[in-house]
N, C-alpha and C positions, 0 to 999 in steps of 0.2 A: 504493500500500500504506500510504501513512502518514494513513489515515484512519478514521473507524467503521466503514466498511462492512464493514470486512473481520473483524471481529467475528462478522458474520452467514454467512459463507458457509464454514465446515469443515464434510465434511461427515462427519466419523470422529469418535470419542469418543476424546480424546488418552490415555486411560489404556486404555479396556478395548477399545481398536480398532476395535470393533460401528459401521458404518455408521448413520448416526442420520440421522432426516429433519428436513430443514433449515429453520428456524426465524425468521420475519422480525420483527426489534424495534424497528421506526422510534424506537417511544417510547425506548429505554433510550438515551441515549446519555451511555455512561462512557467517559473520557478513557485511552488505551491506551497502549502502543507497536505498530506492528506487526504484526499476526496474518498468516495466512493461511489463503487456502481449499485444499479437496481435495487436502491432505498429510496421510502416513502421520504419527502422532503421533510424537514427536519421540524417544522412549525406548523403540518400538516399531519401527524404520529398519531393516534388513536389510540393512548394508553390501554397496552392489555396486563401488564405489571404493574405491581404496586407499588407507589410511590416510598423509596426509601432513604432517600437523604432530603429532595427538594419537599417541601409544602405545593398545596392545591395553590396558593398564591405565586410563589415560585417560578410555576410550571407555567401560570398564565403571564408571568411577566417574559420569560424564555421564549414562549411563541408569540410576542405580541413586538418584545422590544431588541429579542436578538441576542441577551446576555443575561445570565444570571450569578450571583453572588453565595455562597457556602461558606459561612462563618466557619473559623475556628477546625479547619477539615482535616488539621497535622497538629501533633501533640509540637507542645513549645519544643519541648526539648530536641526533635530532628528540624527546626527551626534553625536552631543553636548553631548547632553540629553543621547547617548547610551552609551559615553563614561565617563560622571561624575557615571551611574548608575553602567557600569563594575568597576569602580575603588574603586565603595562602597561594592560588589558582593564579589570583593575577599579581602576586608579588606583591603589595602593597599593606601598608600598615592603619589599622583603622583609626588609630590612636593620634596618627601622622598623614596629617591632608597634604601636606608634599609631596605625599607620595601617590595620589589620587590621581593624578595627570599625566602619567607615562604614556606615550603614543600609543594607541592601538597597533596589533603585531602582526595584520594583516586587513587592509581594506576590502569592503564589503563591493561585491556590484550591484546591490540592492544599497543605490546612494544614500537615501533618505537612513540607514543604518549604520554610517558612518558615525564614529564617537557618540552612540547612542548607549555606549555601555553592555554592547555584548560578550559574554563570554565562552570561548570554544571548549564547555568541558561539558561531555554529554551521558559518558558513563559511571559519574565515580560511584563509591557506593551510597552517599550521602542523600546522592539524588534518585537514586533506584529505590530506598527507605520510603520515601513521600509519591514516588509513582507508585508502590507497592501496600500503600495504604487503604485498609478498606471500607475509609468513608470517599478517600479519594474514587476509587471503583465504584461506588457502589451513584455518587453522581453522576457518571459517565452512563454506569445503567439504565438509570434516571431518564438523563436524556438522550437515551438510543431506543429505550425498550426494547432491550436485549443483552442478554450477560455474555456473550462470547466477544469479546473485545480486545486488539490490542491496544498499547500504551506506543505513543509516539518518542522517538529517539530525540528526545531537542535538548537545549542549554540552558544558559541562565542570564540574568543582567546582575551588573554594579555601575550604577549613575550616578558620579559625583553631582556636587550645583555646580552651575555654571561660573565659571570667571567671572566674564564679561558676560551682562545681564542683557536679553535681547526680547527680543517678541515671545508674549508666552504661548502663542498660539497651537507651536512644533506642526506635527506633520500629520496627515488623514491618509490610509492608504487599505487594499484589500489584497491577502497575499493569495488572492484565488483570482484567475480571469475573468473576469463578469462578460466578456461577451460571448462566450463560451454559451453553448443551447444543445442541450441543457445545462444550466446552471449547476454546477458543482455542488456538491451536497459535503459540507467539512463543517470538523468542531475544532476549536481552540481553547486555552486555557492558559490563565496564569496565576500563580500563587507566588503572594505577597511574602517576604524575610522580613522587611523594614514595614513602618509606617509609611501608606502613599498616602497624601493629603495635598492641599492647595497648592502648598509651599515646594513643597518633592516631586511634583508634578506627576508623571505618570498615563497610566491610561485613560485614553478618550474615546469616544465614538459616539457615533451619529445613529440613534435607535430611529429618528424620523425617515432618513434614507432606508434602513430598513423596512420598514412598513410600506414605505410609498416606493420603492423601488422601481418597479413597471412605468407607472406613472412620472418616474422622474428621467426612466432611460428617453421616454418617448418625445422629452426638449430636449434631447443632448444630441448634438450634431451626429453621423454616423462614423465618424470616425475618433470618437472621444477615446481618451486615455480610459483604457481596462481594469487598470491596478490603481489607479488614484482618483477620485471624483471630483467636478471641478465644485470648489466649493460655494462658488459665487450666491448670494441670497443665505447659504445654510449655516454660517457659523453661528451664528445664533440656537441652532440645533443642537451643538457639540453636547456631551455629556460628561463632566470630570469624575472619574468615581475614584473614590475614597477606600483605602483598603486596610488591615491592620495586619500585622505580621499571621500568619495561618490562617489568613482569607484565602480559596479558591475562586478566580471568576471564569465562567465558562461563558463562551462565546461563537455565534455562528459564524462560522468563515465568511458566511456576504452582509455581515453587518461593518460596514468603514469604520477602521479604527485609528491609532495613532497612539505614539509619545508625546503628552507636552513638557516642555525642560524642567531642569530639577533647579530652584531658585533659594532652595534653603538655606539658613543658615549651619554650615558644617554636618548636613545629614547627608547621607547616602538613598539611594533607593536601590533597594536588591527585590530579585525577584526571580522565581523557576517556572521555565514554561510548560505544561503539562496537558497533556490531553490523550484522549481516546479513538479509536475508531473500530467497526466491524472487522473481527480477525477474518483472512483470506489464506485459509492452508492451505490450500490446492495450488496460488501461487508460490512454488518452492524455491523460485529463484531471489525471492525477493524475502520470504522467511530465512533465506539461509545468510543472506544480506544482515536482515535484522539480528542474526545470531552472531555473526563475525565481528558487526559491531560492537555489541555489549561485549563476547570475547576478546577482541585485541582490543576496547577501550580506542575506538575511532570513530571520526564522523561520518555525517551523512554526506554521501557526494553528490549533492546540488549548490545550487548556485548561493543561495543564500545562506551557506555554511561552508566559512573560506580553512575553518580548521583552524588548531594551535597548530604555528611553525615549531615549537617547542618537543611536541609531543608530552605535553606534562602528564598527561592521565598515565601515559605509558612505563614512566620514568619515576613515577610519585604514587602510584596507587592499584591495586590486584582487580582481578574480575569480580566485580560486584555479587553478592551471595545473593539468589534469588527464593523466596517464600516458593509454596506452588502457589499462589497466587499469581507471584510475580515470574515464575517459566509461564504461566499461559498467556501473562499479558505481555510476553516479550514473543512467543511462537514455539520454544522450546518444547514445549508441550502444549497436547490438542486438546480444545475447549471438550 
C-alpha cells in the first residue's frame, strides 16, 4: 500500500459514492500517502462495528468536517521516551536553543517541507511502542470499520520558533492528487509530544473545503494546482487546532491541511505521524517492502522521504520488538 499504485485502483467516487470506471495513469506519478482500492469512501461508511475509541459525536464530526481528535490515546510515559529519543535523532540539546538551528541534512522536493522540522527516523522502537498501541488501533478501526489494518511507515517532526518572525499564515496543501477520479480514499494522522497551541503553531486545515469540495473544484480553472488549493476568498476558513502532548488527530487525506510557524517563546513542537490503512496481503511485493523496512531500520522510497544521510537508526538502534499486535499491523503476520 505505500506506493503509487494505489492511487489508480478506487473504484467509488469518495464524495458522491457513484461507482466510476477505473482509470490507469502510469504517467502521473505524484508523491502520496497511502490510498486504497474498492473502499466505500470514507465519510460515506455505514457503521457495522461498534464504536470503540471515537463517540457518536466524534464520528459525526469525522464525516462532516474531515478530522477528528483522541485525547490522551499514548500513556505519558512512551511520550517521554519519544521525545528524549527525537532530541538524540537530530543531535540537539533541549536545554540549548543553539543548538535548535542546525541545517537540515537533506532537502525535501516536496518545497513547502523544507525547514518544517522533519525528521528521517521511521523505525526506532520508541515509535513502533505508540503505533503498537491499542487505543491507537483501535481509532483507526473506528474509522475504517474494519480490524485488518496496517500501520503506515512514516517519521516524526521537531519545530523550533522561528528567528525571524514572518506571516503566520504557513502553508495549505493535500498530499493526495485531487484531480485524480476517483478521488483517492487515504487517512492520516498525527500525535502531539509537545503542547501545539496559538503560539507553537502547528496544524491547520480547511474542514469548509472539505464539505464543499465538488462545489468548489467546479470555479477552479481546469488546470488548477492538485496538491495545493488556491486559497483566495478561504482563509478565513483555516482551522488552528490545538493539541496537548498524547493527542491523536486523525485526518482525511482530501481534507487541505498545512503547518502554520512555530512563534513561541523557546518551545518546540514535536510530533509523530501515525496512521492506518486496509492491510493488502496478496500484494507481496510491497508487504515484503514493509518488512525490510522495519528490519534494516530504513525508509520509505518516495519522494517525500529524502532519508537520514547518516543512517542513524542503523548505527544507534536494533529492530524494533513487535507485540502480535504490532506483526499484523506491520504485514509480518496475516490478519
Amino acid at each position: 500500500m505505500d506506493n503509487m499504485s494505489h492511487l489508480l485502483g478506487a473504484s467509488v467516487d469518495p464524495f458522491t459514492g457513484r461507482r466510476t470506471k477505473m482509470r490507469t495513469m502510469a504517467a502521473t506519478r505524484r508523491d502520496s500517502h497511502p490510498t486504497t482500492r474498492d473502499a466505500t469512501p470514507l465519510h460515506l461508511i455505514n457503521k457495522t462495528l461498534p464504536l470503540r475509541v471515537l463517540s457518536p459525536e466524534d464520528w459525526q464530526h469525522w464525516v462532516t468536517k474531515g478530522y477528528v481528535i483522541v485525547r490522551q490515546v499514548v500513556p505519558a510515559a512512551n511520550v517521554a521516551r519519544l521525545v528524549d529519543t527525537l532530541w538524540r535523532f537530530d543531535d540537539k540539546d533541549p536545554a540549548d536553543s543553539a543548538t535548535w538551528y542546525a541545517p537540515q541534512r537533506r532537502d525535501h522536493i516536496m518545497k513547502e517541507l523544507n525547514g518544517a522540522g522533519m525528521l528521517e527516523i521511521y523505525n526506532h522502537q520508541h515509535l513502533w511502542d505508540n503505533r503498537m498501541e491499542p487505543r491507537v488501533y483501535d481509532a483507526f478501526v473506528d474509522i475504517w470499520d474494519r480490524t485488518d489494518l496496517w500501520v503506515t511507515i512514516d517519521r516524526a517532526n521537531l519545530n523550533p520558533p522561528k528567528r525571524v518572525r514572518g506571516s503566520q499564515d504557513g502553508f495549505i496543501h493535500w498530499d493526495v492528487d485531487t484531480s485524480l477520479r476517483p478521488l483517492p480514499i487515504g487517512v492520516q494522522g498525527v500525535l502531539s509530544l509537545q503542547k501545539q497551541d496559538s503560539e507553537t503553531g502547528g496544524f491547520q486545515c480547511v474542514p469548509y473545503l472539505f464539505e464543499h469540495f465538488e462545489e468548489w473544484v467546479a470555479t477552479q480553472p481546469a488546470d488548477r494546482d492538485p496538491m495545493h488549493p488556491d486559497m483566495t476568498g478561504l482563509r478565513g476558513e483555516v482551522v488552528n487546532v490545538d493539541l496537548d502532548p498524547g493527542d491523536l488527530m486523525i485526518f482525511n487525506s482530501l481534507l487541505a491541511h498545512g503547518v502554520r510557524p512555530n512563534h513561541a517563546d523557546g518551545r518546540v513542537r514535536m510530533a509523530q505521524y501515525i496512521s492506518m490503512h486496509p492491510a493488502d496481503w496478496d500484494d507481496a511485493a510491497d508487504r515484503a517492502e514493509r518488512v525490510r523496512l522495519w528490519r534494516e531500520r530504513d525508509h520509505p522510497k518516495r519522494e517525500a522521504f529524502p532519508g537520514d544521510p547518516r543512517e542513524w537508526e542503523k548505527h544507534n538502534a536494533e529492530t524494533a520488538g513487535l507485540t502480535p499486535l504490532g506483526e499484523r499491523l506491520l504485514g509480518l503476520t496475516r490478519w
